[in-house]
Backbone atoms as SQL, in Angstrom:
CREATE TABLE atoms (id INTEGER PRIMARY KEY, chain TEXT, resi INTEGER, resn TEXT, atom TEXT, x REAL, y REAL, z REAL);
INSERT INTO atoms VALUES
  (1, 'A', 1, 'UNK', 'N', 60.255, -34.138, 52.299),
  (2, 'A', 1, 'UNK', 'CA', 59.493, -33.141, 51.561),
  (3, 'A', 1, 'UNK', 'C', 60.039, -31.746, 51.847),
  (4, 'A', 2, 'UNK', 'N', 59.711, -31.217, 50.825),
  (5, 'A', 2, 'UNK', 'CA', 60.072, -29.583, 50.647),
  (6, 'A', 2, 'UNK', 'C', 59.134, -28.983, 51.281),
  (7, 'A', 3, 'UNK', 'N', 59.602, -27.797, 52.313),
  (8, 'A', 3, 'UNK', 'CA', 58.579, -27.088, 53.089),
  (9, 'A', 3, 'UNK', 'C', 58.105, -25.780, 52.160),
  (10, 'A', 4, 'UNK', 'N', 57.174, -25.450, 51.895),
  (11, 'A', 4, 'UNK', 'CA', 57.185, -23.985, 51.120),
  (12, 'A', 4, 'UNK', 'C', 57.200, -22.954, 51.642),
  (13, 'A', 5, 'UNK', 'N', 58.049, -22.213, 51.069),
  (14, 'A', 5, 'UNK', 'CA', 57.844, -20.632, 52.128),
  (15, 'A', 5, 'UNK', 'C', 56.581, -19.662, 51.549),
  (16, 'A', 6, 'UNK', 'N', 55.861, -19.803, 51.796),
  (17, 'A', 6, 'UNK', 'CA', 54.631, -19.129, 51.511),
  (18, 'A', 6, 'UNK', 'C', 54.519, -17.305, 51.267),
  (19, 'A', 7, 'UNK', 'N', 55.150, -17.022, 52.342),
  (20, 'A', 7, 'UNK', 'CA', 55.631, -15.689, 52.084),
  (21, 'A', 7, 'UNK', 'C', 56.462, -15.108, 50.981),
  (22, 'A', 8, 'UNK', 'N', 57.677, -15.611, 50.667),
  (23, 'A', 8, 'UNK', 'CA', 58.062, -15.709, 49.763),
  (24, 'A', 8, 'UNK', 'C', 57.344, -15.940, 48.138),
  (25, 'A', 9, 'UNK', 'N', 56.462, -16.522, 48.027),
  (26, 'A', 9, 'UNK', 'CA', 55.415, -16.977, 47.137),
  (27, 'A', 9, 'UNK', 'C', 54.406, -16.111, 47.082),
  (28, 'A', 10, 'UNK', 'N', 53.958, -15.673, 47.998),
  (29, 'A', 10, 'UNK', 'CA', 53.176, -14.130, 47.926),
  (30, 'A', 10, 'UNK', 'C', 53.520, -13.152, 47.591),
  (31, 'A', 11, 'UNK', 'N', 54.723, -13.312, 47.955),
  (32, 'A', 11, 'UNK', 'CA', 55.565, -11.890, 47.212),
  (33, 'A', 11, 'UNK', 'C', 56.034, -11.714, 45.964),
  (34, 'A', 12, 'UNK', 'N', 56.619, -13.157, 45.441),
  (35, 'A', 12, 'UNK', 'CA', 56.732, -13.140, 44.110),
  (36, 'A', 12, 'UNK', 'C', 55.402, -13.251, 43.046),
  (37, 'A', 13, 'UNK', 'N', 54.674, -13.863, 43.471),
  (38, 'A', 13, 'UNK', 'CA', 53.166, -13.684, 42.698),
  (39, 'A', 13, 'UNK', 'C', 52.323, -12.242, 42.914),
  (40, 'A', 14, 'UNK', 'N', 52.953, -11.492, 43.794),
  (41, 'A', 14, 'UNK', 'CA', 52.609, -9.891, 43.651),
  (42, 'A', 14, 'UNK', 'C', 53.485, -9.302, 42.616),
  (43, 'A', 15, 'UNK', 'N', 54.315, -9.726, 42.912),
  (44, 'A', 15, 'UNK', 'CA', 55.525, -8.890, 41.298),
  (45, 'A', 15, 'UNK', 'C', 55.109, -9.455, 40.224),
  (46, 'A', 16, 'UNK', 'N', 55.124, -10.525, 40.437),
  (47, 'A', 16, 'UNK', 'CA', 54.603, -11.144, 38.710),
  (48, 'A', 16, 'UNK', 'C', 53.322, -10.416, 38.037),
  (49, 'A', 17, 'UNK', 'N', 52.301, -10.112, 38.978),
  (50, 'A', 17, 'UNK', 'CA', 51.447, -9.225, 38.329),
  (51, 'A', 17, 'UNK', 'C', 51.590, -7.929, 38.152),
  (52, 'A', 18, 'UNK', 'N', 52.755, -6.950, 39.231),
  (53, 'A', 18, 'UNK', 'CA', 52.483, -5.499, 38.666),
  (54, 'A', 18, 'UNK', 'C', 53.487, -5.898, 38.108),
  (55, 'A', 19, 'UNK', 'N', 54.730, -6.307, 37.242),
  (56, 'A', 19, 'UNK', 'CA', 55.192, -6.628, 36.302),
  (57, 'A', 19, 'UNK', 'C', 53.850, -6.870, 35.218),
  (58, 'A', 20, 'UNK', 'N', 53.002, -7.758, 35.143),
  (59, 'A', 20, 'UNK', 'CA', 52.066, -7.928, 33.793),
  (60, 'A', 20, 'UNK', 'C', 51.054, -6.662, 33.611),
  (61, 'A', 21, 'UNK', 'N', 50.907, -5.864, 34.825),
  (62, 'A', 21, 'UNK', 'CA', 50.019, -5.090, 34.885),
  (63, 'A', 21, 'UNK', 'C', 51.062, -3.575, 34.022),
  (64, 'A', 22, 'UNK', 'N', 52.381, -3.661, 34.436),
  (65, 'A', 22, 'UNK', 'CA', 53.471, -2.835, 33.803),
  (66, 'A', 22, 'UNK', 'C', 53.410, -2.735, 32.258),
  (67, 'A', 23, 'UNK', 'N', 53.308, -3.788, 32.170),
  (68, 'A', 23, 'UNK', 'CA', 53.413, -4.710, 30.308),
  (69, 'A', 23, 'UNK', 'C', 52.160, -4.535, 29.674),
  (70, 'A', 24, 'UNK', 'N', 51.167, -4.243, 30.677),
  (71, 'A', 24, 'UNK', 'CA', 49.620, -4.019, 29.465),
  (72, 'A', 24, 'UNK', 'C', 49.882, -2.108, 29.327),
  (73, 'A', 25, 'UNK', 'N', 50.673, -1.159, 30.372),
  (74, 'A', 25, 'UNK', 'CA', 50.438, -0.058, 30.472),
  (75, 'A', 25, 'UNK', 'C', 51.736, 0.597, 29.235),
  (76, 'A', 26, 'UNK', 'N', 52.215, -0.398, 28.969),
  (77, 'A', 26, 'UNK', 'CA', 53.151, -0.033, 28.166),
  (78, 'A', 26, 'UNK', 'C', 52.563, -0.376, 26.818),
  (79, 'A', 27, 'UNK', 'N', 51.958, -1.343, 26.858),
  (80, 'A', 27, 'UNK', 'CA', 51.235, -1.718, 25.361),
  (81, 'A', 27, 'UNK', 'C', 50.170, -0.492, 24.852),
  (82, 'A', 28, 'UNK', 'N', 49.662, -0.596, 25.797),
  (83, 'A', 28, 'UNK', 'CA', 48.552, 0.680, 25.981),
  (84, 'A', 28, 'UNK', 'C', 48.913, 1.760, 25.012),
  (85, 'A', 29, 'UNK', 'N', 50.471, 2.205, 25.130),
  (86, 'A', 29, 'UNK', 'CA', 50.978, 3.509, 25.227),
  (87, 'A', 29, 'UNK', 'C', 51.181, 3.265, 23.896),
  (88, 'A', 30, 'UNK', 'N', 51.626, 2.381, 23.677),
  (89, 'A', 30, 'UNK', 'CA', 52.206, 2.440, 21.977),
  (90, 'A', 30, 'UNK', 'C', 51.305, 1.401, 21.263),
  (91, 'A', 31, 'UNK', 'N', 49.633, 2.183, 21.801),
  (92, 'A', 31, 'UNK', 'CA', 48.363, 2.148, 20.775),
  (93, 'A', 31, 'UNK', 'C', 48.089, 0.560, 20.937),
  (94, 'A', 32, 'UNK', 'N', 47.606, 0.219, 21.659),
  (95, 'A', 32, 'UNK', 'CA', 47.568, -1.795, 21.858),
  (96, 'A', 32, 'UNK', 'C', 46.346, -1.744, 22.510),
  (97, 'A', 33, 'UNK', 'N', 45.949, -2.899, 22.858),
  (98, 'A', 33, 'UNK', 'CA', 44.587, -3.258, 23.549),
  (99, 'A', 33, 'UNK', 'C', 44.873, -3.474, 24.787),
  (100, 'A', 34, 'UNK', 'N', 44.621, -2.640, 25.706),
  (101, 'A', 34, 'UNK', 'CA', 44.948, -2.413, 27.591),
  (102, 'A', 34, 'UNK', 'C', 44.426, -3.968, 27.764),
  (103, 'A', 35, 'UNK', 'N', 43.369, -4.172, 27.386),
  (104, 'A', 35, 'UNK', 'CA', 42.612, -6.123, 28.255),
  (105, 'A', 35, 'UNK', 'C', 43.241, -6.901, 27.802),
  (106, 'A', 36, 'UNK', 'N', 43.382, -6.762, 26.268),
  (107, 'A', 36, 'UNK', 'CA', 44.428, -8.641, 25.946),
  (108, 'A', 36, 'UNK', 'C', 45.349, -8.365, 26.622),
  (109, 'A', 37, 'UNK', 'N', 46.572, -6.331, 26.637),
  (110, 'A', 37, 'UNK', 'CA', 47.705, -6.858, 26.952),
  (111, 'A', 37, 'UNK', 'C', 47.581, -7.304, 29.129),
  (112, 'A', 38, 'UNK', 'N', 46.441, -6.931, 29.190),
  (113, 'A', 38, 'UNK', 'CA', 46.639, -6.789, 30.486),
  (114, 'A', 38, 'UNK', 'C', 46.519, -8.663, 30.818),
  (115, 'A', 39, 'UNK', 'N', 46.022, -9.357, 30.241),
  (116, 'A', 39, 'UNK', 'CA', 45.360, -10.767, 30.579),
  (117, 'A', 39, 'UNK', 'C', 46.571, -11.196, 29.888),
  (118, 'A', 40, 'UNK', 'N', 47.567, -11.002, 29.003),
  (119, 'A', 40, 'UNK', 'CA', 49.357, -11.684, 28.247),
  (120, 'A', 40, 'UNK', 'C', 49.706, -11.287, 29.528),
  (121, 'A', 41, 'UNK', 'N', 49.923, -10.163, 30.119),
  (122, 'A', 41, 'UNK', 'CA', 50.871, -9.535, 31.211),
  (123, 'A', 41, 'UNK', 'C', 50.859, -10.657, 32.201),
  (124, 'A', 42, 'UNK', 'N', 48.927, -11.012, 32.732),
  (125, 'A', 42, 'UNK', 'CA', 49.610, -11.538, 34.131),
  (126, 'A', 42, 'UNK', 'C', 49.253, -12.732, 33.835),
  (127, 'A', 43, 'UNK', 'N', 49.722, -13.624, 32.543),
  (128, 'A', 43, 'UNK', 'CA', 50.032, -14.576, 32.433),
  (129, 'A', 43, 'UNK', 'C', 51.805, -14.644, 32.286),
  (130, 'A', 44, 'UNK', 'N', 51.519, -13.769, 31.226),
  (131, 'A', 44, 'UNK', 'CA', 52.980, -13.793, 30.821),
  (132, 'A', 44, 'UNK', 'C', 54.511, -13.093, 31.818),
  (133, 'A', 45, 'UNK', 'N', 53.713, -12.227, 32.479),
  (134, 'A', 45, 'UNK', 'CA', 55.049, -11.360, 33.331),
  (135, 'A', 45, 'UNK', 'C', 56.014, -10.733, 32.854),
  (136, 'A', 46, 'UNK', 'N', 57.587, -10.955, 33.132),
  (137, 'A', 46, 'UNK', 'CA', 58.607, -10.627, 32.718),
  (138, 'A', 46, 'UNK', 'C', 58.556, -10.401, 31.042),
  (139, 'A', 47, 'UNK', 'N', 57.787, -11.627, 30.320),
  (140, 'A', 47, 'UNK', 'CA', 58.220, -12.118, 28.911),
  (141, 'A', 47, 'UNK', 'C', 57.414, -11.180, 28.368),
  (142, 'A', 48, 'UNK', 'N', 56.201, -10.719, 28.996),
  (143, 'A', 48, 'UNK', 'CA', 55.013, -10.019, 28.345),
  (144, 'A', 48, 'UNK', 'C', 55.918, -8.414, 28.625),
  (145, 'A', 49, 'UNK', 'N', 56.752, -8.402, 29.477),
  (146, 'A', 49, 'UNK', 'CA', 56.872, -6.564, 30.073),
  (147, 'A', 49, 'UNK', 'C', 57.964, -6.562, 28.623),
  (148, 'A', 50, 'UNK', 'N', 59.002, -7.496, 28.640),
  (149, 'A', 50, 'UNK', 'CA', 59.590, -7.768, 27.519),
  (150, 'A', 50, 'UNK', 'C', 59.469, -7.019, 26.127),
  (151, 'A', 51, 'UNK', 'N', 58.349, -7.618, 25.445),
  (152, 'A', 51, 'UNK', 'CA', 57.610, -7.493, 24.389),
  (153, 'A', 51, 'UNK', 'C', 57.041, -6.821, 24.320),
  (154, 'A', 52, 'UNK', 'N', 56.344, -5.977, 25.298),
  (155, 'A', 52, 'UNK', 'CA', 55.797, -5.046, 25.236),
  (156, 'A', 52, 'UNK', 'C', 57.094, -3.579, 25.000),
  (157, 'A', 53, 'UNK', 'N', 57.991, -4.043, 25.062),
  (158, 'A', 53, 'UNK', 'CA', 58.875, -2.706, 25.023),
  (159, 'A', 53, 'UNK', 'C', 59.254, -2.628, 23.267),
  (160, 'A', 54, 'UNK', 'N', 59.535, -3.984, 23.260),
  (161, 'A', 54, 'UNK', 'CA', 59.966, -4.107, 21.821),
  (162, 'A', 54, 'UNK', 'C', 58.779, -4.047, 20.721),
  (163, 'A', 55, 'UNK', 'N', 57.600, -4.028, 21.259),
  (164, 'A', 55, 'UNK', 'CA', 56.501, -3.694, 19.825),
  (165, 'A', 55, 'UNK', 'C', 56.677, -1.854, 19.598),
  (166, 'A', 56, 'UNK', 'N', 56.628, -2.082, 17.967),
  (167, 'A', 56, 'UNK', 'CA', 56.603, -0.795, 17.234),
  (168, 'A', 56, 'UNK', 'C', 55.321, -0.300, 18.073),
  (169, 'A', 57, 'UNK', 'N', 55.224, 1.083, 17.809),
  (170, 'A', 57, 'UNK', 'CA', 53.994, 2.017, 18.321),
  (171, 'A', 57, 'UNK', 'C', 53.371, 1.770, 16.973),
  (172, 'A', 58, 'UNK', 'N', 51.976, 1.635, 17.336),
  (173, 'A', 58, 'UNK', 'CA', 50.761, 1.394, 16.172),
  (174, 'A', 58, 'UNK', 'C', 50.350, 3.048, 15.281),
  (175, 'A', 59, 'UNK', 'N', 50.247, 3.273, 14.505),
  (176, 'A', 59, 'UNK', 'CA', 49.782, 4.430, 13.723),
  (177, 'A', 59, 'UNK', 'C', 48.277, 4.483, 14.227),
  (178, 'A', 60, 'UNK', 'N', 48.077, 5.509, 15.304),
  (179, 'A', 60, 'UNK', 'CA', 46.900, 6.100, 15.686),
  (180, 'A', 60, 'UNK', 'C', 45.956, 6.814, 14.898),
  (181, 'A', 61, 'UNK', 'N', 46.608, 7.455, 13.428),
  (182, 'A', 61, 'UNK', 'CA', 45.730, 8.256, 12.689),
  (183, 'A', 61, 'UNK', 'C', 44.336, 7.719, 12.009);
């Protein structure tokens, strides 16, 4: 059996969220919903910080 490094695993499941938490603050910005994107983010992570760069900014008027 595989031993787990636990530490290691704590640390990457801390990035994975301020990565998703990154990805709702960016959605935010270019007019999005802070809670869905924040609940895509720390599901999604990387893929959500992603997409969040590439969505058009929403027309605020």
């Amino acid at each position: 059996m595989t031993e787990i490094n636990w530490q290691l695993f704590w640390i990457l499941m801390v990035l994975h969220c301020v990565i998703g938490t990154a990805a709702a603050f960016v959605a935010k910005s270019r007019g999005r919903n802070f809670n869905i994107w924040l609940g895509w983010g720390l599901l999604g992570g990387t893929i959500a910080l992603i997409t969040a760069f590439l969505l058009p900014a929403k027309n605020l008027d």
